[in-house]
N, C-alpha and C positions, 0 to 999 in steps of 0.2 A: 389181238382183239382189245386189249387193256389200251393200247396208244393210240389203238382206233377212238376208242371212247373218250380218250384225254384229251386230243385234237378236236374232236367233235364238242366239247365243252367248251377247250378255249376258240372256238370259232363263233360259241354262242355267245360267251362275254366278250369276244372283239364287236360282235353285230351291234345292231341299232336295238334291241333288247337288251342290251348290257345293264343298261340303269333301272329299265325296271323290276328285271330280277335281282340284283343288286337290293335293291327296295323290300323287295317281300321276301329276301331273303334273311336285311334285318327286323323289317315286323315279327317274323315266325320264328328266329332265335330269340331274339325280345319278351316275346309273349311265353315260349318254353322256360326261359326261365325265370321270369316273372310268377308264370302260373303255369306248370309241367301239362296239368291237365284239359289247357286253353283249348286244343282242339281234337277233344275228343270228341265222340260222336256219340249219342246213344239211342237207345231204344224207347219209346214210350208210346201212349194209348190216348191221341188226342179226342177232343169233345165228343166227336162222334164214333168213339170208340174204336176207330184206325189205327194200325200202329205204323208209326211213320219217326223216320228220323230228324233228330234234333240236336243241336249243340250251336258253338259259335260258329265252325266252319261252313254247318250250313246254312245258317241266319248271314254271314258272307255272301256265301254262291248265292240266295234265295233273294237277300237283300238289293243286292247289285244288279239283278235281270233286267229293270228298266233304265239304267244307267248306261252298260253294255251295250244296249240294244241303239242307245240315243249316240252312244260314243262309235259303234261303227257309221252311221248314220254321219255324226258328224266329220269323221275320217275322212268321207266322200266325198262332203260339200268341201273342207278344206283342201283336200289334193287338186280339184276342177278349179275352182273359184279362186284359191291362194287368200281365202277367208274365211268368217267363220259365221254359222246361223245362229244368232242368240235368241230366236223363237222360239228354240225347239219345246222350250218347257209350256210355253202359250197354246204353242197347235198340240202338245198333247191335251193341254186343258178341253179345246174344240174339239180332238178327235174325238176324247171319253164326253163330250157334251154329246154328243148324235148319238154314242154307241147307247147311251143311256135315253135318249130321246125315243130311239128307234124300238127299243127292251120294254118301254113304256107304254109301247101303242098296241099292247098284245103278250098274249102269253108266250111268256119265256120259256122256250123248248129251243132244240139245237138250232132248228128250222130259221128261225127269229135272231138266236146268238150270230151264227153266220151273215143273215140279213143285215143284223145291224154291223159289223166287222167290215161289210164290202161296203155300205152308205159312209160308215164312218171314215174308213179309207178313201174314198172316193172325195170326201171333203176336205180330208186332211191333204187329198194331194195337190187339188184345186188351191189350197192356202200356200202350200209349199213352191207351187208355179207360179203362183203369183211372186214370192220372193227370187226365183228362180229370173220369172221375166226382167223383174227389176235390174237383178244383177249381169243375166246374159245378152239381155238385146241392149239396157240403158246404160252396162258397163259402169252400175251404179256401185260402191264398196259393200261387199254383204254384210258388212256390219251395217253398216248406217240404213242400207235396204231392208233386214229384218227388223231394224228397230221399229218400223209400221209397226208390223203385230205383235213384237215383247212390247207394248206400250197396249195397242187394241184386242190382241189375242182374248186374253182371259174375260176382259167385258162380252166380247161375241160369244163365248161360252156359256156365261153366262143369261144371252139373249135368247141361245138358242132353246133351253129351257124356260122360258118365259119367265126369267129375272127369279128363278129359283134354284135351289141345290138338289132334286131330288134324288130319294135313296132306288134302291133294286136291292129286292129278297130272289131267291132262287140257288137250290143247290146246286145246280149246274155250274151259275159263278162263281157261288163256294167253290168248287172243287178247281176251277179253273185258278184264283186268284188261291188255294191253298193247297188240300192233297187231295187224286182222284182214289177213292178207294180202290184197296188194296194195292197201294203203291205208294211207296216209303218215301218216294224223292219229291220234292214241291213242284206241285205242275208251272210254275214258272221258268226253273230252272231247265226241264224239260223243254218248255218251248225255246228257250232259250237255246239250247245245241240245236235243234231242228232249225231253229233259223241263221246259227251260223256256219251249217253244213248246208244249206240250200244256200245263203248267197254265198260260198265259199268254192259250190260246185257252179253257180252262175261266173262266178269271175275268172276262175279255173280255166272251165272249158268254151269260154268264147274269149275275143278281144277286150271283152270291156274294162278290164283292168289297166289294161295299155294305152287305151287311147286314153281315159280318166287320167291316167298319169302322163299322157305326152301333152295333152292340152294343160294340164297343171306347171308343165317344168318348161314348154314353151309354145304359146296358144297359136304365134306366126306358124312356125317349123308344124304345127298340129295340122294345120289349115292347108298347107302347102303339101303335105302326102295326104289329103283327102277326106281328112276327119273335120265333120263339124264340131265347132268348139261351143258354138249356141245349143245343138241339139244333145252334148255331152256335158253341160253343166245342166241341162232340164233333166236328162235322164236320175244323174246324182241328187237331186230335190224329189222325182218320183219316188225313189229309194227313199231320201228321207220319211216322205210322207207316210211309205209303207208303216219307217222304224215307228214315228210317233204314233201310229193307230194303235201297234202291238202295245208301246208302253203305255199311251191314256188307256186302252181298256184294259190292262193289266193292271192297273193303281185302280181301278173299278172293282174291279175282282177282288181285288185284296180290300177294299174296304167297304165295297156295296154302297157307296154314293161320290156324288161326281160334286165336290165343292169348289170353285171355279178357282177360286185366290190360295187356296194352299196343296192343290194336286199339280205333284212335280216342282214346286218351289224351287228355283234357283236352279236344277239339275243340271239347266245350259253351263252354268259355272260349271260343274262337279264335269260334264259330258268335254269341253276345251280341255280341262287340265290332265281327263284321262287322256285325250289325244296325245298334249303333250311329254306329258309322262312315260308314253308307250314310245318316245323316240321320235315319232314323226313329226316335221318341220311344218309351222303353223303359216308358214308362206307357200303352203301346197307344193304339189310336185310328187316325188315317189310317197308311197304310205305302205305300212304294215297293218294290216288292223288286228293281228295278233297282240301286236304292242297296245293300242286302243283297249284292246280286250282286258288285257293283264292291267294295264292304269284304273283302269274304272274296279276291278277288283282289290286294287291296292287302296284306292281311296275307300271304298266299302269297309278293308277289314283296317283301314285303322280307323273308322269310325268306332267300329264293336272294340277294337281296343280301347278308345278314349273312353265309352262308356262303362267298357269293364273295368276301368281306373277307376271309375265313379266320377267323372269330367262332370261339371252338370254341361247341358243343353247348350246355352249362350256361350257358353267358354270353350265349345267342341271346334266351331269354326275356328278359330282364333289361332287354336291350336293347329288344327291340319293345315291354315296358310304357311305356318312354321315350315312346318315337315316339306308341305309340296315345292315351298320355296328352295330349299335345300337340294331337293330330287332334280323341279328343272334347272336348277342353277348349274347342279352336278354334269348334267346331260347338256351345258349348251356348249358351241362349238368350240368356244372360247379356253373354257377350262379342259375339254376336248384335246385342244388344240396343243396346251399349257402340260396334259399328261403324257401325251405322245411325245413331245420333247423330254419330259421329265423320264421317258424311258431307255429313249436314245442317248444319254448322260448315262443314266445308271447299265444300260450296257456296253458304252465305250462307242458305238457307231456314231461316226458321225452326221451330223445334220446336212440337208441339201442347200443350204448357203454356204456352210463352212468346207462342201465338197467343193461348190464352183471357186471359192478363193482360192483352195488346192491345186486347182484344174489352171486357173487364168497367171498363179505364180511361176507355175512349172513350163506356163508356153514361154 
């Protein structure tokens, strides 16, 4: 049982997760002993007299929900496309613009919340096929295809409130973007696992993870066993769409107004680098989005590290380019490539050119 468990470990540091558990493996020694009490958890009685839990680990989990959510999202478009969406932080701006638009025109009950959830997604997916169109029928680079809207995004966010930021009161949101009473964990993080055991049982139990990744690792050979490659990169921008609805009305929730130029700022950064961090190759092709999952946490909690340093604000980025620089450098193939060899030295086998010399002297 014991060497069952030790093989199962080192199978998980040989995998394409090597590097990011590696990663928050030294966050969480770092910060133990830095501060032993980093990630405790505790108990407390928030405003509205809830008791709900608190500490760093899960200002982490709680922080991270619309990052996650944007980093599976973007998993997708990069495996299909072999690119990457730098809208995403735009069309969330638009999606929380309707969700808040539609919240506006009537009393906020569930009835309404719903309503606006499906208009909101419904627009956001319409934005998202547009960059979908651009890239699958125009075979345009998804970078340079979503720069349209990282450039027009947030403007039409802000059109779509007629050139204003308004706010939304309602407990319902309260509890949405913080705790539903009598339930200690933050309603985001909650949503958050429901959404990644729904697309988890979606990719599981049909094909769609397979063809996303055959047209990702080769679009000819995709085409030629029967898969459309146009209508599997549209499918990957639907999904998007879905992510960015969940996190602009999530960033709504959490702060009851929709301000078009700093909701979600830069997250497209934070959302690639979790991709990449989690291991998966930003030329598409095969994807984990567990590794996706785990990068965008790792980015999270060394944020709340740098501010439990006391980092100020401006000198927080500065610092995580450090660290992420280090993590994908660690994780590219190269130095990959440069460990694997440095293994086969330090255990005496030899390498597969130094076998064929062997092989071509002895004929």
């Amino acid at each position: 049982m014991a060497n069952k468990i030790v093989n199962q470990i080192k199978k998980l540091f040989q995998s394409q997760l090597a590097i990011p558990l590696i990663a928050l493996i030294v966050l969480v020694v770092f910060n133990l002993i830095r501060d032993p009490s980093f990630f405790s958890i505790v108990i407390k009685q928030n405003n509205f007299g809830n008791t709900v839990l608190s500490g760093n680990l899960i200002s982490i989990l709680n922080g991270a929900s619309e990052l996650v959510i944007l980093s599976i999202g973007m998993t997708l478009v990069t495996s299909a496309t072999k690119g990457q969406d730098i809208s995403i932080g735009a069309l969330s701006a638009i999606a929380g613009s309707m969700f808040v638009k539609i919240l506006r025109a009537g009393t906020i009950n569930p009835g309404t919340i719903v309503l606006a959830l499906v208009c909101a997604c419904i627009v956001a997916i319409l934005f998202c096929l547009f960059n979908g169109m651009l890239i699958a029928k125009f075979n345009i680079q998804p970078m340079i295809a979503s720069l349209i809207l990282f450039t027009a995004g947030r403007p039409i966010a802000y059109w779509i409130n007629g050139g204003a930021s308004p706010s939304v009161e309602s407990n319902l949101l309260t509890y949405m973007g913080g705790f539903i009473p009598h339930i200690a964990i933050p309603t985001p993080i909650i949503a958050v696992v429901i959404f990644i055991l729904l697309l988890n049982l979606l990719l599981k139990k049909t094909t769609l993870s397979l063809y996303i990744q055959s047209v990702g690792i080769n679009e000819r050979a995709a085409k030629l066993n029967g898969i459309n490659p146009v209508m599997m990169k549209l499918v990957v921008f639907v999904i998007l769409g879905v992510c960015v609805t969940m996190a602009g009305s999530m960033s709504v929730c959490r702060t009851g107004i929709i301000n078009h130029e700093t909701v979600l700022l830069d997250i497209e950064m934070d959302a690639i680098l979790a991709v990449a961090i989690g291991g998966n190759s930003l030329g598409g092709g095969k994807f984990k989005l567990s590794g996706s999952i785990l990068g965008a946490y790792i980015i999270q909690a060394l944020t709340i590290t740098l501010y439990a340093m006391k980092v100020s604000s401006t000198a927080v980025k500065a610092y995580k380019a450090i660290v992420i620089i280090i993590i994908v450098v660690a994780g590219s193939p190269v130095v990959k490539a440069w460990i694997g060899q440095l293994k086969k030295k330090i255990s005496g086998k030899p390498s597969k050119s130094s076998s064929n010399i062997g092989a071509v002297e002895a004929k």
